[in-house]
MARBA-3410 file (N, C-alpha, C, O; in Angstrom, 1 decimal):
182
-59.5,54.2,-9.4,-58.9,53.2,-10.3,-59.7,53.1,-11.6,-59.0,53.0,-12.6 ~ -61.0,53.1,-11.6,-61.9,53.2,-12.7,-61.7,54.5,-13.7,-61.6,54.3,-14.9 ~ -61.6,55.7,-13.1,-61.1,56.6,-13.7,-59.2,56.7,-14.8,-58.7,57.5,-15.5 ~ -59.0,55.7,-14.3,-57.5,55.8,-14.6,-57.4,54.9,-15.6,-56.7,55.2,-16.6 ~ -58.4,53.6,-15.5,-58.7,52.6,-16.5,-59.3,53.0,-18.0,-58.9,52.5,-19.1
-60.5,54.0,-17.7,-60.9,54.6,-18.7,-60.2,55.5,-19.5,-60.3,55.6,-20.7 ~ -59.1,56.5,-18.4,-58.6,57.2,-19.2,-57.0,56.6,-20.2,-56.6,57.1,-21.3 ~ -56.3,55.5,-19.6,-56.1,54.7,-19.9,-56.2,54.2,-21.2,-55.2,54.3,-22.0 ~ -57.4,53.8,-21.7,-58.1,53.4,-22.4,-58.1,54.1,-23.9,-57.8,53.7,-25.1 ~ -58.5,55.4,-23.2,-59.0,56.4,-24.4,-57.3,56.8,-25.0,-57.0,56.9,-26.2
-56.5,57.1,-23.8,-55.2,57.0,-24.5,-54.4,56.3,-25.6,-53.5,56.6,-26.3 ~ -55.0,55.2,-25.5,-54.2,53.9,-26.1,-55.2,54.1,-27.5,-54.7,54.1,-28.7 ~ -56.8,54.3,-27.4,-57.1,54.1,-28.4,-57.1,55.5,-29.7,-57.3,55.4,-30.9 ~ -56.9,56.5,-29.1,-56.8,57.7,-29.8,-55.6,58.0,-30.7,-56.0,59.0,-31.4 ~ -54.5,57.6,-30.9,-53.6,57.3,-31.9,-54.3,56.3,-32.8,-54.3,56.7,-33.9
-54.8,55.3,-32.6,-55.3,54.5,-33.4,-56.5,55.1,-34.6,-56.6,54.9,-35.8 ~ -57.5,55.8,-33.5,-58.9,56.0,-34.5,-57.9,57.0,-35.3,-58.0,56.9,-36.6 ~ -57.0,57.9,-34.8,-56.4,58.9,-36.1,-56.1,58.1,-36.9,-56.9,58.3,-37.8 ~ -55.3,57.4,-37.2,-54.6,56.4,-38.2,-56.0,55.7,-38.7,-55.9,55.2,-39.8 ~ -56.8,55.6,-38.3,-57.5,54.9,-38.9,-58.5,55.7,-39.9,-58.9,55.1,-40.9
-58.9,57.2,-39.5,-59.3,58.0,-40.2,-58.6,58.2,-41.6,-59.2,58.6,-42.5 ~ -57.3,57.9,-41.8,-56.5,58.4,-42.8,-56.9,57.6,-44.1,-56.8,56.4,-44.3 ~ -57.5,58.5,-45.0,-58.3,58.0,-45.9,-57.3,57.7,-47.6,-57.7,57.2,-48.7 ~ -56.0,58.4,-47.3,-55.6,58.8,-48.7,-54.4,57.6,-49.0,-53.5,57.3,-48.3 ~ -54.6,56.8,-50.7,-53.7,55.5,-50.1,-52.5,55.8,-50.7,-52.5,56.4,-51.7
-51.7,55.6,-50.2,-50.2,55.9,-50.7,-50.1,55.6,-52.6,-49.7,56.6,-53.2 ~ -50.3,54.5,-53.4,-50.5,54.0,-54.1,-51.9,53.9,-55.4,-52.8,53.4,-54.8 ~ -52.3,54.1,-56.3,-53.4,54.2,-57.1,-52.9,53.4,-58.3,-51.8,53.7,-58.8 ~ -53.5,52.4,-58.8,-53.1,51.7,-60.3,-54.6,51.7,-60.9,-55.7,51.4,-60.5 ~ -54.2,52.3,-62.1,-55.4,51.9,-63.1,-55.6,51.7,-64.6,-54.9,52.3,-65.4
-56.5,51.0,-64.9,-56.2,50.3,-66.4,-57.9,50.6,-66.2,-58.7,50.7,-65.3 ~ -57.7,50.7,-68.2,-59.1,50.4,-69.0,-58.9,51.1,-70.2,-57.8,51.5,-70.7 ~ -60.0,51.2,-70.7,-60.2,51.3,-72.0,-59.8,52.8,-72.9,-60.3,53.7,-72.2 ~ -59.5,53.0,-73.3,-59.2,54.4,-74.1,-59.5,54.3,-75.6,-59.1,53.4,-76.4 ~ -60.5,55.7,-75.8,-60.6,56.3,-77.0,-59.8,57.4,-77.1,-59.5,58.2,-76.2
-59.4,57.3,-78.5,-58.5,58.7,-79.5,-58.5,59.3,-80.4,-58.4,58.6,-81.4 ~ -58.7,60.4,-80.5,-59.1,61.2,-81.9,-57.9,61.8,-82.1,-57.5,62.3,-81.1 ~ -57.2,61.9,-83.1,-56.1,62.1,-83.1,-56.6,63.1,-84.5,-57.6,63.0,-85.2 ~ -55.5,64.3,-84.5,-55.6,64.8,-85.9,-54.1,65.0,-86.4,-53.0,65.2,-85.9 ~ -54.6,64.6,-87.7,-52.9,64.4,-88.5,-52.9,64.5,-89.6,-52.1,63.7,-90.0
-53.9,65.5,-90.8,-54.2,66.5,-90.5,-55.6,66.2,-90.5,-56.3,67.1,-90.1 ~ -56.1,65.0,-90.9,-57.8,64.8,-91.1,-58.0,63.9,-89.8,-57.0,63.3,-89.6 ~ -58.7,63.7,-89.3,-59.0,63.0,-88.3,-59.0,61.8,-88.0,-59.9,61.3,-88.7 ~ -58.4,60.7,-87.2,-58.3,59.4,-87.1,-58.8,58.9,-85.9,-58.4,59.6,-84.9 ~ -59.5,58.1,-85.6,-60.3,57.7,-84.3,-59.5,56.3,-83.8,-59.6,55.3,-84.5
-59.2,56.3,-83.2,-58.6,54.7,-82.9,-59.0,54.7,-81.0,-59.3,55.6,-80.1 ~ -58.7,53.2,-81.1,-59.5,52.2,-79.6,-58.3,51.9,-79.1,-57.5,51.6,-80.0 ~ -57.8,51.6,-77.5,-57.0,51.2,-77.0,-57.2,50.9,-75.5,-58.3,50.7,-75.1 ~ -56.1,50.8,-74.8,-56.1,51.2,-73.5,-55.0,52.0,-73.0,-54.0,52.5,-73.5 ~ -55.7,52.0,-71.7,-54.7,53.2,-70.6,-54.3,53.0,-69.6,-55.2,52.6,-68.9
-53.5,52.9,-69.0,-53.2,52.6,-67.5,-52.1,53.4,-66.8,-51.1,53.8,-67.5 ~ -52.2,53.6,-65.6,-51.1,54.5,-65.0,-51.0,54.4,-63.5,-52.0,54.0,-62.9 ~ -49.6,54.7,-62.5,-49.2,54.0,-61.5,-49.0,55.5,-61.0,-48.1,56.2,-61.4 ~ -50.3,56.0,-59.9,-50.0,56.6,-59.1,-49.4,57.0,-57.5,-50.2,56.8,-56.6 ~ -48.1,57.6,-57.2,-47.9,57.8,-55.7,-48.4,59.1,-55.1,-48.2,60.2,-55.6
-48.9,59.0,-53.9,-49.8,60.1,-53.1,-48.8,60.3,-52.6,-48.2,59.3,-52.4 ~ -48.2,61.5,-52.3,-47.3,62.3,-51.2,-48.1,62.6,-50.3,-47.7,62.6,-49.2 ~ -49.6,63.1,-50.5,-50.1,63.8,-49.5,-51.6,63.3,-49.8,-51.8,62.2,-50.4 ~ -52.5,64.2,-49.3,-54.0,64.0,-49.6,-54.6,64.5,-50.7,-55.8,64.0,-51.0 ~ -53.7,65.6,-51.7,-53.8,66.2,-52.9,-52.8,66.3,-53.7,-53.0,66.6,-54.9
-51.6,66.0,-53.2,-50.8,66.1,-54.8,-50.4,64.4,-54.7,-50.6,63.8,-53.7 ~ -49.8,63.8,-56.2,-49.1,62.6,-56.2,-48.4,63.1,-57.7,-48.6,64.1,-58.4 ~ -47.7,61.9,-57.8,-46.9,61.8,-59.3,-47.7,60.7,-60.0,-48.5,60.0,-59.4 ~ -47.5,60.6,-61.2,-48.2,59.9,-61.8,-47.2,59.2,-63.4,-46.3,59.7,-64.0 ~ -47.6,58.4,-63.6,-47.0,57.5,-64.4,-47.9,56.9,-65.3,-48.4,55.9,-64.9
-48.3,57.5,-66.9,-49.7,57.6,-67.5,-48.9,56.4,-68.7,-47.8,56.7,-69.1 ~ -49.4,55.4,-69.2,-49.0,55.0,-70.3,-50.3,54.3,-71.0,-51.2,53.6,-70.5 ~ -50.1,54.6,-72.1,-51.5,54.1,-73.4,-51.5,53.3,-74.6,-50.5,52.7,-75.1 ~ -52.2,53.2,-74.9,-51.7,52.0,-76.5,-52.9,52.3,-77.2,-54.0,52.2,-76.5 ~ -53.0,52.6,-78.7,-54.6,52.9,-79.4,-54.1,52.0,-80.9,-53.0,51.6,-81.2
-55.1,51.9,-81.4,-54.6,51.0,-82.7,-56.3,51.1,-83.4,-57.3,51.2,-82.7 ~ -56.1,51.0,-85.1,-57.1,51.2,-85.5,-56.7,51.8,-87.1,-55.7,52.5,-87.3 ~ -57.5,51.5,-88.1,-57.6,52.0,-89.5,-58.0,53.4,-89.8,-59.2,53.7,-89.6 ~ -57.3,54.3,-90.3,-57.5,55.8,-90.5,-59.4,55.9,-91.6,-59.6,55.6,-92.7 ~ -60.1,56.4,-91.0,-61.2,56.2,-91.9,-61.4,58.4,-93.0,-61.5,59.5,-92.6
-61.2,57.6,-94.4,-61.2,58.9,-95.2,-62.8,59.6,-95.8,-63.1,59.3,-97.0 ~ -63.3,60.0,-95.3,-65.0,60.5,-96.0,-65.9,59.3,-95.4,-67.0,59.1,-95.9 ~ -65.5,58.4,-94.3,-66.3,58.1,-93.5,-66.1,56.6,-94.5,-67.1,55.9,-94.4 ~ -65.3,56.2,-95.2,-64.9,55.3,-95.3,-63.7,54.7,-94.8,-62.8,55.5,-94.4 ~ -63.3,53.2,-94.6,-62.4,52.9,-93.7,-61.7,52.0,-94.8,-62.2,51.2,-95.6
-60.1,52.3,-94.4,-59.0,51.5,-95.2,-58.7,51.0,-94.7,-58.0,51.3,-93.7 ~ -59.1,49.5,-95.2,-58.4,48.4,-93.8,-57.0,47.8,-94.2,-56.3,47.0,-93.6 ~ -56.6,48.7,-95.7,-54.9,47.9,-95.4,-54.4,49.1,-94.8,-54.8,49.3,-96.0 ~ -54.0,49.9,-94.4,-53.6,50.9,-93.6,-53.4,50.5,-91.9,-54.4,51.0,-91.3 ~ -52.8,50.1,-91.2,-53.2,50.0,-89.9,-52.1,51.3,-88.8,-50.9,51.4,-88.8
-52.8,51.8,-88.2,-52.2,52.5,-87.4,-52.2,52.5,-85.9,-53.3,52.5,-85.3 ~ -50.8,52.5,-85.2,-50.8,52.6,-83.4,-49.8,53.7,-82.9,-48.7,54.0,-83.2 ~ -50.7,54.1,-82.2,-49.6,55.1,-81.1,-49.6,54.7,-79.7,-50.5,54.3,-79.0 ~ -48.2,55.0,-79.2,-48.3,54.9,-77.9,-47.4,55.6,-77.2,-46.2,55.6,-77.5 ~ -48.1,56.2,-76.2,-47.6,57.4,-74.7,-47.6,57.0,-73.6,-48.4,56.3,-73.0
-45.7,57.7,-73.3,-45.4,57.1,-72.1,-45.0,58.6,-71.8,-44.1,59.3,-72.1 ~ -46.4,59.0,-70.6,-46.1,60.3,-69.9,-46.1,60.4,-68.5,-46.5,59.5,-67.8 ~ -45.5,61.7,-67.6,-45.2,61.5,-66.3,-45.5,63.0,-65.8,-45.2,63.9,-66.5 ~ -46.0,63.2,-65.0,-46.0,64.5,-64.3,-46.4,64.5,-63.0,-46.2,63.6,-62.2 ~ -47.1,65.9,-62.7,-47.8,65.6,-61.1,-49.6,65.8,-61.2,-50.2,66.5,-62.0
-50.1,65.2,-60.4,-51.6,65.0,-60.3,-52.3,65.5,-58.5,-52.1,64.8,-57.5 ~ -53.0,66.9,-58.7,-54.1,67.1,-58.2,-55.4,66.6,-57.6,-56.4,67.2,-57.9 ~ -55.4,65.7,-56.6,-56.8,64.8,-56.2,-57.5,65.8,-55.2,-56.7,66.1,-54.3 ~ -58.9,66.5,-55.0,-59.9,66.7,-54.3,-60.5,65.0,-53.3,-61.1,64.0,-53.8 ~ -60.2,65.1,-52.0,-60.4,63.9,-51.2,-61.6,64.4,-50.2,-62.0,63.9,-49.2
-62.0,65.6,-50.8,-63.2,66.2,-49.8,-64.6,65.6,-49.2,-65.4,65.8,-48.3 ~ -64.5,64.3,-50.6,-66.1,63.5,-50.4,-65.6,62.1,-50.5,-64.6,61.9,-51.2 ~ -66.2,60.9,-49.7,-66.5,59.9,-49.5,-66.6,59.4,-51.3,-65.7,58.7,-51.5 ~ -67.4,59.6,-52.2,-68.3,58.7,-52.8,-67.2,59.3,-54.1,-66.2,58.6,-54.0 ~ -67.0,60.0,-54.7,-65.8,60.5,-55.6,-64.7,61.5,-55.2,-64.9,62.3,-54.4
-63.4,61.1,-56.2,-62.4,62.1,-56.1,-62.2,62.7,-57.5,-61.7,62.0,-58.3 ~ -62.4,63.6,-57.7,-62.0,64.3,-59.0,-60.6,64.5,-58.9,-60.2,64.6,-57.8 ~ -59.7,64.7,-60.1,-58.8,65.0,-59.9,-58.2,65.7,-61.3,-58.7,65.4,-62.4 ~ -56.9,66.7,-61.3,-56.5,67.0,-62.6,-55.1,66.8,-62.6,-54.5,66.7,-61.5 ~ -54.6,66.9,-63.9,-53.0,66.6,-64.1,-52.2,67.1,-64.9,-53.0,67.8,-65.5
-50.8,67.3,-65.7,-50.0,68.1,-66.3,-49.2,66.7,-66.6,-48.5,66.2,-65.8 ~ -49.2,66.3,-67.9,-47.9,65.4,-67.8,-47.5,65.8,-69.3,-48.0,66.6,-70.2 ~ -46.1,64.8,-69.3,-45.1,65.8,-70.2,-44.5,63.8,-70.4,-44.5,62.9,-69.6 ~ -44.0,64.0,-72.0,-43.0,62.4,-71.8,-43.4,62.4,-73.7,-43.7,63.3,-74.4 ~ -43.1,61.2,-74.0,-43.1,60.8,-75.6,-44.0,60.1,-76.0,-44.5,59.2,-75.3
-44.5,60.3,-77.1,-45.5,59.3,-78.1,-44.4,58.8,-79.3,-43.5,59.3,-80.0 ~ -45.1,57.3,-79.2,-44.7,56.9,-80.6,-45.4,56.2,-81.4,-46.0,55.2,-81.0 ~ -45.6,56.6,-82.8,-46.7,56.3,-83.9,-46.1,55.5,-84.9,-44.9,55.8,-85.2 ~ -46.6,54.7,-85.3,-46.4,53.6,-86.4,-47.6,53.8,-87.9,-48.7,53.2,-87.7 ~ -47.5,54.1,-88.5,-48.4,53.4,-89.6,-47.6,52.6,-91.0,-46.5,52.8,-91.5
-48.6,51.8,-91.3,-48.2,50.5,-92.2,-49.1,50.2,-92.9,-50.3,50.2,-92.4 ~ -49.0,49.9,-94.4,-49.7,49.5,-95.5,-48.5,48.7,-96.4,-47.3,48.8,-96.1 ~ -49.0,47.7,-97.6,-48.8,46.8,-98.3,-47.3,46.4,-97.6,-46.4,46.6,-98.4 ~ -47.0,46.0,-96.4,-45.7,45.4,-95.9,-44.5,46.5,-95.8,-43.3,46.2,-95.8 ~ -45.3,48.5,-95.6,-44.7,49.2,-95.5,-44.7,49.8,-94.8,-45.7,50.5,-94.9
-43.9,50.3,-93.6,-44.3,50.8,-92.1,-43.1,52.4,-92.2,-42.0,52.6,-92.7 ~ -43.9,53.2,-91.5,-43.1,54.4,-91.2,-43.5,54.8,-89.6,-44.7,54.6,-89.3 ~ -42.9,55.1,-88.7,-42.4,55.2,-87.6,-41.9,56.5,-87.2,-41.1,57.0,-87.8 ~ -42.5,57.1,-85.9,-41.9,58.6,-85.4,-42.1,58.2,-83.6,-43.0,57.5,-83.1 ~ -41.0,58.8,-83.0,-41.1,59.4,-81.8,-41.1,60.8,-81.9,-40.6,61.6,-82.7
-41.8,61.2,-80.7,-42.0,62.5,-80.6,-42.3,63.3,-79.1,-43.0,63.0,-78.2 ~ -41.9,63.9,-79.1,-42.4,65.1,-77.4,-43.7,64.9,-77.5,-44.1,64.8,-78.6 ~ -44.6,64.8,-76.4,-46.2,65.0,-75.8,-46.5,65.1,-74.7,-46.2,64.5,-73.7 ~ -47.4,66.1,-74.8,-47.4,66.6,-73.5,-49.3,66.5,-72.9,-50.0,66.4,-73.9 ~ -49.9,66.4,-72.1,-51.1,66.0,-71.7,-51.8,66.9,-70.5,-51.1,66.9,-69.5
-52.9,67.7,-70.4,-53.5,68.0,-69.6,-54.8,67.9,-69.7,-55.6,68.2,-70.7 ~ -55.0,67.4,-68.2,-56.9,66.7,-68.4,-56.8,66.6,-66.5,-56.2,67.2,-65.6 ~ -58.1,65.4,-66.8,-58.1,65.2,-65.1,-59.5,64.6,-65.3,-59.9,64.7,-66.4 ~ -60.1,64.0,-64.5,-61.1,63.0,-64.6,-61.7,63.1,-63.0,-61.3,63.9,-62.2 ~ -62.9,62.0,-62.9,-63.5,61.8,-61.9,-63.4,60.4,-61.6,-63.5,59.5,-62.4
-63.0,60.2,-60.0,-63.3,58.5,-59.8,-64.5,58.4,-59.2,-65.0,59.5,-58.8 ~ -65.2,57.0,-58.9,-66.5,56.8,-58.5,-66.3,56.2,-57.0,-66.8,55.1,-57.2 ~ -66.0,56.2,-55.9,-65.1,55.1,-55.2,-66.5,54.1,-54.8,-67.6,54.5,-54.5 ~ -66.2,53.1,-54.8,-67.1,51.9,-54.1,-66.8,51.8,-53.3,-67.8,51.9,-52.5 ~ -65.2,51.5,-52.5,-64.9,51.3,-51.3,-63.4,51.8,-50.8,-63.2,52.9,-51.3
-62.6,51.5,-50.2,-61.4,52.2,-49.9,-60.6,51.7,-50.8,-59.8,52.6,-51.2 ~ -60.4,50.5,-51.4,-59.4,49.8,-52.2,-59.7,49.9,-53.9,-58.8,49.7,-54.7 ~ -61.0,50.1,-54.1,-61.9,49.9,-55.4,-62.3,51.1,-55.9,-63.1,51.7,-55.1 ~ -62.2,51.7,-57.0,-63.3,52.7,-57.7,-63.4,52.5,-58.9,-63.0,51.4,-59.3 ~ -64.1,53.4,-60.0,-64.0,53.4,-61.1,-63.9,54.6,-61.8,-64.4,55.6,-61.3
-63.3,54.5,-62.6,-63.1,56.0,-63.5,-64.3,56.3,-64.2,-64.7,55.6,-65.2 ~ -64.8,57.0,-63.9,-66.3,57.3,-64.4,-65.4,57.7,-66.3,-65.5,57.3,-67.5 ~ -64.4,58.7,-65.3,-64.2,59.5,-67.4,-63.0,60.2,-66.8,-63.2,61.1,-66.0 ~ -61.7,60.0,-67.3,-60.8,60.4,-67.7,-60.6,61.3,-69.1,-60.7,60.7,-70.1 ~ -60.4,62.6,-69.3,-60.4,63.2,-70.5,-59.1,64.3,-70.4,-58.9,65.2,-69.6
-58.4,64.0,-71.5,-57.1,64.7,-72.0,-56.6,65.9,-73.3,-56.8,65.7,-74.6 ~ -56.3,66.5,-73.0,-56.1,67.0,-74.4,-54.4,66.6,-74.5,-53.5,66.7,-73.6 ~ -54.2,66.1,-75.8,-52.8,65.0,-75.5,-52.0,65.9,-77.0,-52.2,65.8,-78.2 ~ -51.1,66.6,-76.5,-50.1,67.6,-77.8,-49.0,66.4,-78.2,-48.3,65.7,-77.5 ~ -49.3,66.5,-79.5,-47.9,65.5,-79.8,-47.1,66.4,-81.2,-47.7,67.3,-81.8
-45.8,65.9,-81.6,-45.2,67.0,-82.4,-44.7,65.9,-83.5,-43.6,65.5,-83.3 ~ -45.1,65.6,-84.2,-44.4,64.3,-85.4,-44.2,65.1,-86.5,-44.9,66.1,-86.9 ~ -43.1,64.7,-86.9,-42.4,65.8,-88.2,-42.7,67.0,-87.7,-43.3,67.7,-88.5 ~ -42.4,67.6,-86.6,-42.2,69.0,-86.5,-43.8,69.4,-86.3,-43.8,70.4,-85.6 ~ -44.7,69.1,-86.6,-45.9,69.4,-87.1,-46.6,69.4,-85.5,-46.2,68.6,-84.6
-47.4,70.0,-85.4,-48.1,70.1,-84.1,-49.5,68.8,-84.2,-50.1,68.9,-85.3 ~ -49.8,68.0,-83.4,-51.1,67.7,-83.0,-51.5,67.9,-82.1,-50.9,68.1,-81.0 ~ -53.0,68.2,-82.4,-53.8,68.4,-81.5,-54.8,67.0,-81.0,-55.5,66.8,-82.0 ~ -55.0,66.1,-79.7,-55.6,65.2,-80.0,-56.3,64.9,-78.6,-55.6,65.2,-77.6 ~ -57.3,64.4,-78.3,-58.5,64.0,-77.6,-58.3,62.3,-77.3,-58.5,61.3,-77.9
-57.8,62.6,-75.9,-58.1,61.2,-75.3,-58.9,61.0,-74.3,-59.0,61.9,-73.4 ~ -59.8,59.6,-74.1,-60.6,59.4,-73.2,-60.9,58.2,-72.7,-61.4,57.2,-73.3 ~ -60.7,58.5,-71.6,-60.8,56.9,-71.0,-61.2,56.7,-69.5,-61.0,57.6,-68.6 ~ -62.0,55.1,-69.3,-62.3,54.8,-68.5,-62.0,53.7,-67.7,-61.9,52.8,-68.5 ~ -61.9,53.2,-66.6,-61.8,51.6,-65.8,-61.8,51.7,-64.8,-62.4,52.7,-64.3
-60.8,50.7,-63.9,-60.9,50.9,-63.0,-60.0,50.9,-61.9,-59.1,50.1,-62.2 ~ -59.8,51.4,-60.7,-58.7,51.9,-59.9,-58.6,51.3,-58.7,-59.7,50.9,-58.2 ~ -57.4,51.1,-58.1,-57.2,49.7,-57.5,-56.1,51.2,-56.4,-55.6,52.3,-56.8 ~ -56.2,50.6,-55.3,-55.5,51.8,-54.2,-55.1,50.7,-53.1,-55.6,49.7,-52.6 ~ -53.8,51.5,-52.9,-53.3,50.6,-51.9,-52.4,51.3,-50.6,-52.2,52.5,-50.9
-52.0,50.9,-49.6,-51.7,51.3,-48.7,-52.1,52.6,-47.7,-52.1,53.8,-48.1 ~ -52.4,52.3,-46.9,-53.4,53.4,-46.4,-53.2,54.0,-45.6,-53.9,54.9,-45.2
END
């Protein structure tokens, strides 16, 4: 009878500890801060944020949903023109790469593809472009706990095409990530 109880036991609980091992959460959201170096054709640095809504299909791939916002004065010979104000913002989507090998970080890389749109404005005069951009990078998370991490460093090389013209531009960003369903 004892024998039957224990085995019993171990039956009932062994579906469980599996499900409980399952470390990868269906869901990832994350927001923070982003820097931009944008070139167009002289260099412009602008501050923003980043955030994006990830779904895990598996333990390594998910889709991803990347959107950003930067704003900031174009500075010319390391001077800055403060009636000039300039913003861009990317709304990109593709698929993302996570390594779930270690407890303490997940590195991960990604491919996204979607639109930027840039605004600049001086003396009450604004000009405006949408355009194709496309992004590949990939970053490290730090995890604290199963629901919590932080993005140590997100870094992108972000192609955008305004008037035809190619950019080449550097984005980078950090915060933090919020994971759900397990």
């Amino acid at each position: 009878m004892r024998k039957l109880f224990v085995v019993a036991v171990l039956g009932l609980a062994f579906p469980w500890s599996a499900f409980a091992q399952e470390s990868t959460p269906k869901a990832e959201v994350f927001g923070g801060y982003s820097y931009f170096r944008a070139s167009d054709p002289t260099t412009i640095h602008l501050n923003g944020w980043n955030g994006s809504i990830a779904g895990n299909l598996n333990d390594w791939f998910g889709v991803v949903g990347d959107f950003s916002g930067h704003y900031g004065s174009p500075s010319i010979f390391g001077i800055g023109i403060p009636f000039v104000d300039v913003n861009q913002h990317s709304f990109l989507f593709g698929p993302r790469l996570s390594y779930r090998g270690n407890d303490k970080v997940t590195p991960f890389g990604h491919f996204l593809i979607g639109i930027s749109r840039a605004n600049a404005g001086a003396f009450g005069l604004s000009v405006s472009d949408t355009a194709l951009a496309a992004a590949a990078g990939g970053g490290v998370d730090i995890n604290l706990n199963d629901t919590v991490a932080i993005r140590a460093v997100q870094a992108d090389y972000l192609m955008t095409r305004f008037q035809d013209e190619r950019q080449d531009n550097l984005r980078l960003s950090f915060g933090v990530v919020f994971r759900f369903g397990r």
